[in-house]
DRENTORKOL-3810 file (N, C-alpha, C; in nm, 4 decimals):
REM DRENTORKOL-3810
@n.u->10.7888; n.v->8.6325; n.w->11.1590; ca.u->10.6990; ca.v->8.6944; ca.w->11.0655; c.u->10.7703; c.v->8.8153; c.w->11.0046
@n.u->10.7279; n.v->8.8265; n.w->10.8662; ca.u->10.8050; ca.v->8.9449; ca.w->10.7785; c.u->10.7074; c.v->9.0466; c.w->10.7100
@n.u->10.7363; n.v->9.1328; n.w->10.7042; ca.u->10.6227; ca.v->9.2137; ca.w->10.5681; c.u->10.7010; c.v->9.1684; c.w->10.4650
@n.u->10.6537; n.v->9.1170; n.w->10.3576; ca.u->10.7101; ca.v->9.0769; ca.w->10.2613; c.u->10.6115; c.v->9.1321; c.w->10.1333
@n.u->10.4520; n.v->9.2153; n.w->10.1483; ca.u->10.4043; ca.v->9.2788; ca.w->10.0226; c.u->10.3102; c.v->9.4069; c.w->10.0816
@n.u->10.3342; n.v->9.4819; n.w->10.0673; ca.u->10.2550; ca.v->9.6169; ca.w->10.0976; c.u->10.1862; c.v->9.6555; c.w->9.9395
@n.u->10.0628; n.v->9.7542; n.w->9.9832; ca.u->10.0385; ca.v->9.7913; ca.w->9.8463; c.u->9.9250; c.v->9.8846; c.w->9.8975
@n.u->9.9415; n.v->9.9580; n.w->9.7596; ca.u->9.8633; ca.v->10.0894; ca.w->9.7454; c.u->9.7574; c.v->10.1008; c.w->9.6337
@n.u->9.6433; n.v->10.1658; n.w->9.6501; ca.u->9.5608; ca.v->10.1485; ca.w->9.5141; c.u->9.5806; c.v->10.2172; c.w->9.4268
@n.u->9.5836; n.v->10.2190; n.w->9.2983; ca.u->9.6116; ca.v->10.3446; ca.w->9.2106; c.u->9.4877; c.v->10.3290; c.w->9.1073
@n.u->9.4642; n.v->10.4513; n.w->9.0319; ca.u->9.3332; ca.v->10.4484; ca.w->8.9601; c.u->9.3868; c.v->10.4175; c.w->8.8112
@n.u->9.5076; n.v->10.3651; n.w->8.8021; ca.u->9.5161; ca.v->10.3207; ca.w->8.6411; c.u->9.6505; c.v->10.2626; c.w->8.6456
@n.u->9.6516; n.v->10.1468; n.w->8.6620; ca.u->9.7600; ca.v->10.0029; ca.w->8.6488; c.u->9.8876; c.v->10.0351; c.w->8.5549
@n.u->9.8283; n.v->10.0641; n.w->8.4432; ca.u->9.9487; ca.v->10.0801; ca.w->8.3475; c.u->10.0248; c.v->10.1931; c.w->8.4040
@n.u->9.9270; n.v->10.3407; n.w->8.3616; ca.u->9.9954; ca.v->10.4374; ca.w->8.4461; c.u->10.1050; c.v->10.4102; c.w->8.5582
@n.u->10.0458; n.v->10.3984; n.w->8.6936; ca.u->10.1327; ca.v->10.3378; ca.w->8.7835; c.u->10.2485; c.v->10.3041; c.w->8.7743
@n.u->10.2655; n.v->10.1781; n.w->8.6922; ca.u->10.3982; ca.v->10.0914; ca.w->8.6669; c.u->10.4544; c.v->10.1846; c.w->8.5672
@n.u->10.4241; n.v->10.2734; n.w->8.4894; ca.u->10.5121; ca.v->10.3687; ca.w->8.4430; c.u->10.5863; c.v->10.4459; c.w->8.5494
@n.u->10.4713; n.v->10.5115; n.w->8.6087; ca.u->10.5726; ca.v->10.6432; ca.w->8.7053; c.u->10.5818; c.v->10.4982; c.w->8.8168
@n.u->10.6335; n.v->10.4492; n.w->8.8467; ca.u->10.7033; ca.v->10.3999; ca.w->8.9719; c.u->10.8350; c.v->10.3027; c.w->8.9020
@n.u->10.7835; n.v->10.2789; n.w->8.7912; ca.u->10.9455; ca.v->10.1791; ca.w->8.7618; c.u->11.0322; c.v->10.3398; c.w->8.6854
@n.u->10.9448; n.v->10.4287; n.w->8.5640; ca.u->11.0238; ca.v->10.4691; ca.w->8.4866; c.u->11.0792; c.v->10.6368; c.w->8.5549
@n.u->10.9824; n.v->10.6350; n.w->8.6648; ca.u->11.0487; ca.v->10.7713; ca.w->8.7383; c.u->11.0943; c.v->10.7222; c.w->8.8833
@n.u->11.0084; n.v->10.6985; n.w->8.9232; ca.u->11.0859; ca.v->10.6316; ca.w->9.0685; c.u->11.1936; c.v->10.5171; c.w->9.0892
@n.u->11.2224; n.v->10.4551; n.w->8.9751; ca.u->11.3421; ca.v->10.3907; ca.w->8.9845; c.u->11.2801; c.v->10.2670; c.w->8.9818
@n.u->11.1909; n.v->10.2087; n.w->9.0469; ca.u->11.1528; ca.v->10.0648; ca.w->9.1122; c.u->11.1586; c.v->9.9477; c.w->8.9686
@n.u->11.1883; n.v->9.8296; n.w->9.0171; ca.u->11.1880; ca.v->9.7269; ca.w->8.9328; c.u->11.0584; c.v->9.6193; c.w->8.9224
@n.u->11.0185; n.v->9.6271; n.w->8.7928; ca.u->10.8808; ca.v->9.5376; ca.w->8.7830; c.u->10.9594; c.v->9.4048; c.w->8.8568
@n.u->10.8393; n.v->9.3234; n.w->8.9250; ca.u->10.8395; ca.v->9.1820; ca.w->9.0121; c.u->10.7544; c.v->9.0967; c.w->8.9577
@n.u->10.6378; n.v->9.1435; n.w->8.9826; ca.u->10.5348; ca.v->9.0257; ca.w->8.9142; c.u->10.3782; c.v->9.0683; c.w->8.8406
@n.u->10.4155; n.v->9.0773; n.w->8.7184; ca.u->10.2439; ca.v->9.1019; ca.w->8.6998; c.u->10.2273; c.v->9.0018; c.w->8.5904
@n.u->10.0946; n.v->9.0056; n.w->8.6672; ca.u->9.9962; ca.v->8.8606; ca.w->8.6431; c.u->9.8583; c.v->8.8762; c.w->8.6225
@n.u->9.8265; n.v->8.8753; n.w->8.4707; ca.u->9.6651; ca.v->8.8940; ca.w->8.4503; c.u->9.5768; c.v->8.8191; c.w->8.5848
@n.u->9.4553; n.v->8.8836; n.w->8.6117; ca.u->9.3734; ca.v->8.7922; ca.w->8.6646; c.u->9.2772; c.v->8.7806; c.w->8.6419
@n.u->9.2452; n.v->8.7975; n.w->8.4633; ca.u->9.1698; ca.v->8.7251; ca.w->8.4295; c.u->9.0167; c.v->8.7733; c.w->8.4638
@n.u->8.9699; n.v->8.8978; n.w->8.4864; ca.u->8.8633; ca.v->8.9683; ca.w->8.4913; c.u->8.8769; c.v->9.0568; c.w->8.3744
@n.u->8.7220; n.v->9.0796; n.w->8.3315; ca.u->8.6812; ca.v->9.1941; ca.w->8.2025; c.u->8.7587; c.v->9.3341; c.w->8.2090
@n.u->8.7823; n.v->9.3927; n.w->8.3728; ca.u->8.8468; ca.v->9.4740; ca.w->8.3297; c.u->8.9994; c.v->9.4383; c.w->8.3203
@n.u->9.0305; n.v->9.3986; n.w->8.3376; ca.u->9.2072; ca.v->9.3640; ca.w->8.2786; c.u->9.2855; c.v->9.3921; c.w->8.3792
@n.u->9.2478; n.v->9.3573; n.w->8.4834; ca.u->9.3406; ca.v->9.4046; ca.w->8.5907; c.u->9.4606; c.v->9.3025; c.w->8.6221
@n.u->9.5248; n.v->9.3405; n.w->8.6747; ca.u->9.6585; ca.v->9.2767; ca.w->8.6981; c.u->9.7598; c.v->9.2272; c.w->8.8887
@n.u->9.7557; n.v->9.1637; n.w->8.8912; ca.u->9.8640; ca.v->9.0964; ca.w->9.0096; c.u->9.9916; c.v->9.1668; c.w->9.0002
@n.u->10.0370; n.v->9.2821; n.w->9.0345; ca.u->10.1104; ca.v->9.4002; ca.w->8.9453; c.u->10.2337; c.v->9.4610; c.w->9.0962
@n.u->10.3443; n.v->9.3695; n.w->9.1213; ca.u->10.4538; ca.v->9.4631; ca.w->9.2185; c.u->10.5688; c.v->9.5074; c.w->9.1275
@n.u->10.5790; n.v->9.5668; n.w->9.2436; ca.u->10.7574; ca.v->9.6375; ca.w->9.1843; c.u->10.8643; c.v->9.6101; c.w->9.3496
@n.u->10.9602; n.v->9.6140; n.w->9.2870; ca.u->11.0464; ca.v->9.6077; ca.w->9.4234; c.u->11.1511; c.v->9.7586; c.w->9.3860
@n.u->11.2137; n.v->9.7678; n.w->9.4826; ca.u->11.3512; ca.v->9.8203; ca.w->9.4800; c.u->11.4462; c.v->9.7618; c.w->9.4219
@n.u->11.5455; n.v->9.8272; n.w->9.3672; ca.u->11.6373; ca.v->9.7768; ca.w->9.2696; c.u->11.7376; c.v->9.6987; c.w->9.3904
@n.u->11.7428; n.v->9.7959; n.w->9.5080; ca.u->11.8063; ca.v->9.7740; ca.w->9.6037; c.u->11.8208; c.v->9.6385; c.w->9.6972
@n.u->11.7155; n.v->9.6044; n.w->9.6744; ca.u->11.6440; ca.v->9.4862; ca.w->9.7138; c.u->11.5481; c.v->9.3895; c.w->9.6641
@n.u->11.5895; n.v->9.3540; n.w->9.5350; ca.u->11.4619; ca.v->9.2849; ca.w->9.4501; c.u->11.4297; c.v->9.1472; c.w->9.5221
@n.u->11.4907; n.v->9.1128; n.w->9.6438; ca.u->11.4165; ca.v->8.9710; ca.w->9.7219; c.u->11.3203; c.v->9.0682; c.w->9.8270
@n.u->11.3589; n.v->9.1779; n.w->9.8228; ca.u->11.2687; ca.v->9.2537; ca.w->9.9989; c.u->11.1228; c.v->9.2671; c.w->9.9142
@n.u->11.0890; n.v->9.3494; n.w->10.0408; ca.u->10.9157; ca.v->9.3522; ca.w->10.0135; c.u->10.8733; c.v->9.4079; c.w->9.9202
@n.u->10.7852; n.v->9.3719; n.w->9.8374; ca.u->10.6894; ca.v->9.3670; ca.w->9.7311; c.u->10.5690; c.v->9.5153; c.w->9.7512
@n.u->10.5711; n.v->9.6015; n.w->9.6444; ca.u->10.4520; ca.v->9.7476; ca.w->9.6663; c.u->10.3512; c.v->9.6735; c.w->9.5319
@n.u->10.2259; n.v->9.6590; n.w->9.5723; ca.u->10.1533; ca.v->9.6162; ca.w->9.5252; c.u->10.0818; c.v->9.7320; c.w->9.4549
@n.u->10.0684; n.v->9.7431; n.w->9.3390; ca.u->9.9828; ca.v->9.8590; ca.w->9.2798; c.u->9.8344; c.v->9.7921; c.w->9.2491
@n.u->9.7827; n.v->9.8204; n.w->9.3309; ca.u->9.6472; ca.v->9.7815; ca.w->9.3481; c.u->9.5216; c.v->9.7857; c.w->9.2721
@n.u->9.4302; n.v->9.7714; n.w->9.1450; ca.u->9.3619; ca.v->9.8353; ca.w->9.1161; c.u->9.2145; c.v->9.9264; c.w->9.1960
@n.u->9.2171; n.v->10.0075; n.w->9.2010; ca.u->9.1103; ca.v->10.1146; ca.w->9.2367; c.u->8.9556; c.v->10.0483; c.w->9.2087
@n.u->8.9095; n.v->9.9464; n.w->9.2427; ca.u->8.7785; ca.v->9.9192; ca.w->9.1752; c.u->8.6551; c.v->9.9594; c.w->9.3429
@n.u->8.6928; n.v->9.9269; n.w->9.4539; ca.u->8.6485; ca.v->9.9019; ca.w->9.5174; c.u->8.5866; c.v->10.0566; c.w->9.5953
@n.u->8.4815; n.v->10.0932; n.w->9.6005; ca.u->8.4088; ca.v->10.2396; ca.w->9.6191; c.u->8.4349; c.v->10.2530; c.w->9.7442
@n.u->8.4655; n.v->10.1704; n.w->9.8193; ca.u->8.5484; ca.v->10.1950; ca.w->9.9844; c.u->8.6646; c.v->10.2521; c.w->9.9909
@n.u->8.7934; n.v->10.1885; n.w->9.8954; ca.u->8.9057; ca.v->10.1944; ca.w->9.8721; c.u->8.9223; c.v->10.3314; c.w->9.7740
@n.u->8.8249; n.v->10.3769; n.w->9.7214; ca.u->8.8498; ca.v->10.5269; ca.w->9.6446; c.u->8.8159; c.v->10.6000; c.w->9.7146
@n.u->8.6738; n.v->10.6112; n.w->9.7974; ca.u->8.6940; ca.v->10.7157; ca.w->9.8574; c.u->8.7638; c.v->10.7640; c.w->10.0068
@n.u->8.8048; n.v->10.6189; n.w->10.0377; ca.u->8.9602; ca.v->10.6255; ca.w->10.1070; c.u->9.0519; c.v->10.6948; c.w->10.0481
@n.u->9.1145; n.v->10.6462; n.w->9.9193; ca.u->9.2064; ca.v->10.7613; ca.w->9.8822; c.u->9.2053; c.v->10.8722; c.w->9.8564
@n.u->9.0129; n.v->10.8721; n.w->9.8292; ca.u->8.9991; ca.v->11.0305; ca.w->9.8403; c.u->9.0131; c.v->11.1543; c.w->9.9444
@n.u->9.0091; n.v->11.0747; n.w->10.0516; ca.u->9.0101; ca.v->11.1600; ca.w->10.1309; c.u->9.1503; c.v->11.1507; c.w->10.2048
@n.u->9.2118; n.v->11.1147; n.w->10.1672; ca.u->9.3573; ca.v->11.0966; ca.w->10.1899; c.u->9.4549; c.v->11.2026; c.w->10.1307
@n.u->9.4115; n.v->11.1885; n.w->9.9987; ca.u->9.4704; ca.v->11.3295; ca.w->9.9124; c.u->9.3625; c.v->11.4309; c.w->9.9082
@n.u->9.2675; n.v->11.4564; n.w->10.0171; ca.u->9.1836; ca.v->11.5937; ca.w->10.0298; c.u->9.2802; c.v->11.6207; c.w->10.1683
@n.u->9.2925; n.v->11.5435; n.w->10.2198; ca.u->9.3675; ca.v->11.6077; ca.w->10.3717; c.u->9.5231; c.v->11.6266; c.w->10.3607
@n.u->9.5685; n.v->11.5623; n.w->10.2218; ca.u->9.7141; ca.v->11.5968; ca.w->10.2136; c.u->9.7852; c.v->11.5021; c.w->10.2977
@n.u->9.7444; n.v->11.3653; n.w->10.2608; ca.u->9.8129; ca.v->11.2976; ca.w->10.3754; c.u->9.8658; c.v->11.1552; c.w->10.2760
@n.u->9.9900; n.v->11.0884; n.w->10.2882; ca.u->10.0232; ca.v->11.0388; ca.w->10.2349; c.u->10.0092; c.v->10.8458; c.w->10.2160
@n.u->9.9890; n.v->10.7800; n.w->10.1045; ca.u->9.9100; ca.v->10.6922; ca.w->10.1186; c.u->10.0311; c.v->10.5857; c.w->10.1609
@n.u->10.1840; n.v->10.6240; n.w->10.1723; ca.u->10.2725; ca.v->10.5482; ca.w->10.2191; c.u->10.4338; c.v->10.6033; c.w->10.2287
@n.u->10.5136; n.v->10.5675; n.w->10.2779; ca.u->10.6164; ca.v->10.6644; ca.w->10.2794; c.u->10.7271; c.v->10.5712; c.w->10.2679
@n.u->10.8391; n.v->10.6055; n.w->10.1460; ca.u->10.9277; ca.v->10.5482; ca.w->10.0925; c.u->11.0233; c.v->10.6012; c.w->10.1965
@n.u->11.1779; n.v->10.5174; n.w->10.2125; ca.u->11.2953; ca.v->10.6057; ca.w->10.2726; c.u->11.3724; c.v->10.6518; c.w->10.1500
@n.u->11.4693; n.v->10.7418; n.w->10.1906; ca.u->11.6143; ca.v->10.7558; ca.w->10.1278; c.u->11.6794; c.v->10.7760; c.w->10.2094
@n.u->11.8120; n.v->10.8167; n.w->10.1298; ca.u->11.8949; ca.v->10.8048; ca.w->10.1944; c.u->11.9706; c.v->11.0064; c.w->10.1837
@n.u->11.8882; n.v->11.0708; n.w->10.0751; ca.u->11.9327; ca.v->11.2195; ca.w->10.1000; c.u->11.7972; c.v->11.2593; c.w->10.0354
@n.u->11.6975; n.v->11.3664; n.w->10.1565; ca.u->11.5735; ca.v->11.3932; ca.w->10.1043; c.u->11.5811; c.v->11.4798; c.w->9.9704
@n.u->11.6884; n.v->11.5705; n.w->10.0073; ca.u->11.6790; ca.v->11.6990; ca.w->9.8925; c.u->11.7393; c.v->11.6731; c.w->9.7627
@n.u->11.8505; n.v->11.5461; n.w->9.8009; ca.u->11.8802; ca.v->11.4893; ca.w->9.6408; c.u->11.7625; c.v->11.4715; c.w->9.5485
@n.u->11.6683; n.v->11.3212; n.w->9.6167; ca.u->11.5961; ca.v->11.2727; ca.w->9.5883; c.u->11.4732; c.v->11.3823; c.w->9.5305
@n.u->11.4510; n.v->11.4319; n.w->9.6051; ca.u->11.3261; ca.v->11.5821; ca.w->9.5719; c.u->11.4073; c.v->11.6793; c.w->9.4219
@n.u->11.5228; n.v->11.6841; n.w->9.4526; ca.u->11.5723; ca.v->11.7422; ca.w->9.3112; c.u->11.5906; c.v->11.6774; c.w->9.1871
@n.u->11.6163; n.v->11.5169; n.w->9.2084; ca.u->11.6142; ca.v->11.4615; ca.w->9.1234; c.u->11.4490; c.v->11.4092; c.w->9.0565
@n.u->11.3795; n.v->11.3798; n.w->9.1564; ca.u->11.2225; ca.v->11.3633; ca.w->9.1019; c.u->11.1698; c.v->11.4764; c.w->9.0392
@n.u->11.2176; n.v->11.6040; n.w->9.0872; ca.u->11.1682; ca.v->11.7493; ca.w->9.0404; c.u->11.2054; c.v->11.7766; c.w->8.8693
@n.u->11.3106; n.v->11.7186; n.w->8.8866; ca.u->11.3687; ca.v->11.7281; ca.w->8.7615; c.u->11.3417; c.v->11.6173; c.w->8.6182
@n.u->11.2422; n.v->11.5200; n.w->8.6845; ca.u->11.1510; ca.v->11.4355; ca.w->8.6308; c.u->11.0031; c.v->11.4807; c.w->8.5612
@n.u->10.9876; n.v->11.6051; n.w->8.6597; ca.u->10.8713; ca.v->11.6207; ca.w->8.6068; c.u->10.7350; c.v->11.5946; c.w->8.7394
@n.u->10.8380; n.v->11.5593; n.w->8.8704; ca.u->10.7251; ca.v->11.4973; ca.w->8.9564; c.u->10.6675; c.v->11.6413; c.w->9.0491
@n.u->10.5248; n.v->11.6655; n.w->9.0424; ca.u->10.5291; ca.v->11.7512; ca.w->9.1519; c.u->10.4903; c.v->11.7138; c.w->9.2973
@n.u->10.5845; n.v->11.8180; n.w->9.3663; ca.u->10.5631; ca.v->11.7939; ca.w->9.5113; c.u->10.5030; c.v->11.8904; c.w->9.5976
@n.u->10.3840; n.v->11.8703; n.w->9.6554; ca.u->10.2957; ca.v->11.9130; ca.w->9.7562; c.u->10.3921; c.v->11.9396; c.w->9.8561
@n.u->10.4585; n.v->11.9106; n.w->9.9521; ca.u->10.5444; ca.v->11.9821; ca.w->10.0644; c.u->10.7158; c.v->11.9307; c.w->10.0012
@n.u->10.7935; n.v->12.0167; n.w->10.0103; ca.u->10.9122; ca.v->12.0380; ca.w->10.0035; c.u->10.9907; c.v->11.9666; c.w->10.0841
@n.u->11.1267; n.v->11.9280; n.w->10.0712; ca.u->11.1890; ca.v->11.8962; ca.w->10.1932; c.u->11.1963; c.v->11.9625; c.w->10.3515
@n.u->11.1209; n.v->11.8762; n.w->10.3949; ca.u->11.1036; ca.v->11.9197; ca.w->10.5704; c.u->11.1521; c.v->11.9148; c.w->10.6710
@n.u->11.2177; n.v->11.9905; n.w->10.7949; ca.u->11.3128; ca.v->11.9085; ca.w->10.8645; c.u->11.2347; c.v->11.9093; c.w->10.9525
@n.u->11.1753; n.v->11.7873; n.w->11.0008; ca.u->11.0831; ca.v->11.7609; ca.w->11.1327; c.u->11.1346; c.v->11.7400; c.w->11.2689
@n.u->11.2929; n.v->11.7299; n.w->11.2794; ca.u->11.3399; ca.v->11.6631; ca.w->11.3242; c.u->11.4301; c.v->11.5528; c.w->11.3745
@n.u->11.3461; n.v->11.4371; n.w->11.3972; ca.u->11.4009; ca.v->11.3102; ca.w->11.3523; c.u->11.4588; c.v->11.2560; c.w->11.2305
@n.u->11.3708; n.v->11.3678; n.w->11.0957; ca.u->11.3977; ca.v->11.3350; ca.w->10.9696; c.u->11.3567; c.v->11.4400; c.w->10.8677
@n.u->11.3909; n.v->11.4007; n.w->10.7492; ca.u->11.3836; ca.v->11.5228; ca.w->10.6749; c.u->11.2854; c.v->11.4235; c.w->10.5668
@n.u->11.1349; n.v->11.5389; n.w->10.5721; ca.u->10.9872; ca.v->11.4709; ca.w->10.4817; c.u->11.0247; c.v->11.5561; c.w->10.3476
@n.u->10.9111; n.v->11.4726; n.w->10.2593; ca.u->10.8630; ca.v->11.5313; ca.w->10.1281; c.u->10.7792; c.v->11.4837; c.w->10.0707
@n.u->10.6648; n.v->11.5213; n.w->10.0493; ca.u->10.5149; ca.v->11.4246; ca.w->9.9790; c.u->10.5475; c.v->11.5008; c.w->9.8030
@n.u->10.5084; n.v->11.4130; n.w->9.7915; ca.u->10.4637; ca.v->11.4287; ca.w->9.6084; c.u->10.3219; c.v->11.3684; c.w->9.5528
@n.u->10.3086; n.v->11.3775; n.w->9.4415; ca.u->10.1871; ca.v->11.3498; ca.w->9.3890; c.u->10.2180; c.v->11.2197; c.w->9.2816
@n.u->10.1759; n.v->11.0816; n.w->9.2786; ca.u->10.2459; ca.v->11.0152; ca.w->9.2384; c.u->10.1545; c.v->10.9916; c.w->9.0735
@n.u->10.0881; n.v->11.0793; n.w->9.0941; ca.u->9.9970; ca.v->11.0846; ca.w->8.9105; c.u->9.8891; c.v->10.9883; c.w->8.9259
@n.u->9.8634; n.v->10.8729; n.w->9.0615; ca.u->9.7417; ca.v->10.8181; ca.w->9.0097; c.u->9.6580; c.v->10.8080; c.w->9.1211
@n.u->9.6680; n.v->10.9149; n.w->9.1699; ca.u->9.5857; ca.v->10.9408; ca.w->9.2776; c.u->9.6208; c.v->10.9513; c.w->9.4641
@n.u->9.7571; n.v->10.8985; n.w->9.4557; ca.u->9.8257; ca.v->10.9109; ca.w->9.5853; c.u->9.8952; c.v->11.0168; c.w->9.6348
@n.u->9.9378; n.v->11.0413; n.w->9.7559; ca.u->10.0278; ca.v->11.1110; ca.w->9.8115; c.u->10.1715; c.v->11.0147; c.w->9.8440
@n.u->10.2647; n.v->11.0334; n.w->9.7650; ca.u->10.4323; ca.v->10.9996; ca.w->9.8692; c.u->10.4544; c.v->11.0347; c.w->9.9332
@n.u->10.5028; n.v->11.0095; n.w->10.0368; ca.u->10.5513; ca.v->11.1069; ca.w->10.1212; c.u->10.7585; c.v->11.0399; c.w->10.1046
@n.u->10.8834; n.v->11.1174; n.w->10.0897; ca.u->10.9596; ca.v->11.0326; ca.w->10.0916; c.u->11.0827; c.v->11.0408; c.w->10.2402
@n.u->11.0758; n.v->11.0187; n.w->10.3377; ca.u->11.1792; ca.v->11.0319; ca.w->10.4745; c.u->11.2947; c.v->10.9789; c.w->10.4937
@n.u->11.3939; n.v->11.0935; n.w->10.4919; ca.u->11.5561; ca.v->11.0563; ca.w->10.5589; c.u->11.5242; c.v->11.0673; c.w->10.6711
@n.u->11.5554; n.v->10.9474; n.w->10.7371; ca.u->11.5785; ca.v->10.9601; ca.w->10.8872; c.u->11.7381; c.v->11.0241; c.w->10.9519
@n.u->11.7358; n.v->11.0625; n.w->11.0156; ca.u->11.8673; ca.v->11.1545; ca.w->11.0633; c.u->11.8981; c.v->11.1023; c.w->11.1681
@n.u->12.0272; n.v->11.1105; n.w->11.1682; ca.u->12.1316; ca.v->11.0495; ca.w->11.2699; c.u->12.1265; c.v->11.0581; c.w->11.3981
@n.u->12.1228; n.v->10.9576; n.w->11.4895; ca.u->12.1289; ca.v->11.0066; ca.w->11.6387; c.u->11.9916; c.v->10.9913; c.w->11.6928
END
């Protein structure tokens, strides 16, 4: 067994696939009308790194369970999923320099070095270098 599609809800589809392909790097995979009034979409992106690996599903926001889940997710400052890299403070300088803002800074916890951001449609990132050893 594999994870092969994770996904997150966001409160506006198009949005989304902007900031995740045109700032976060990621490569559109599959979107696919489905054919409901509101226009929602069957909508991943992969990593450039890996366009056969697992699939981030940008979810539409319709479901009043699933919002005020995320609501209270970004009231507690807590992140709705956490990307890796491979250098936290590159990555945080280079998103910064995008335009992205970030709620906690590069962190050294430890094991790894955190950073949450605000991904514009309602989520928290969080993004983790894991550290050596």
């Amino acid at each position: 067994m594999i994870i092969g599609l994770a996904g997150v809800v966001v409160d506006d589809q198009s949005k989304a696939l902007e900031f995740y392909t045109e700032v976060l790097g990621f490569q559109l995979k599959r979107d696919i009308p489905l054919g409901n009034p509101e226009g929602d979409r069957w909508l991943t992106v992969v990593s450039p790194e890996r366009p056969d690996g697992v699939e981030l599903l940008l979810e539409p926001n319709r479901n009043p369970l699933s919002s005020t889940f995320q609501e209270g997710l970004m009231e507690q400052g807590i992140p709705a999923t956490i990307f890796t890299v491979e250098d936290a403070q590159a990555e945080h300088d280079r998103l910064v320099g995008l335009g992205v803002e970030f709620t906690v800074p590069p962190t050294d916890i430890g094991p790894a070095i955190i950073a949450i951001f605000n991904d514009t449609c309602g989520n928290l990132i969080q993004i983790m270098q894991e550290k050596a050893g």
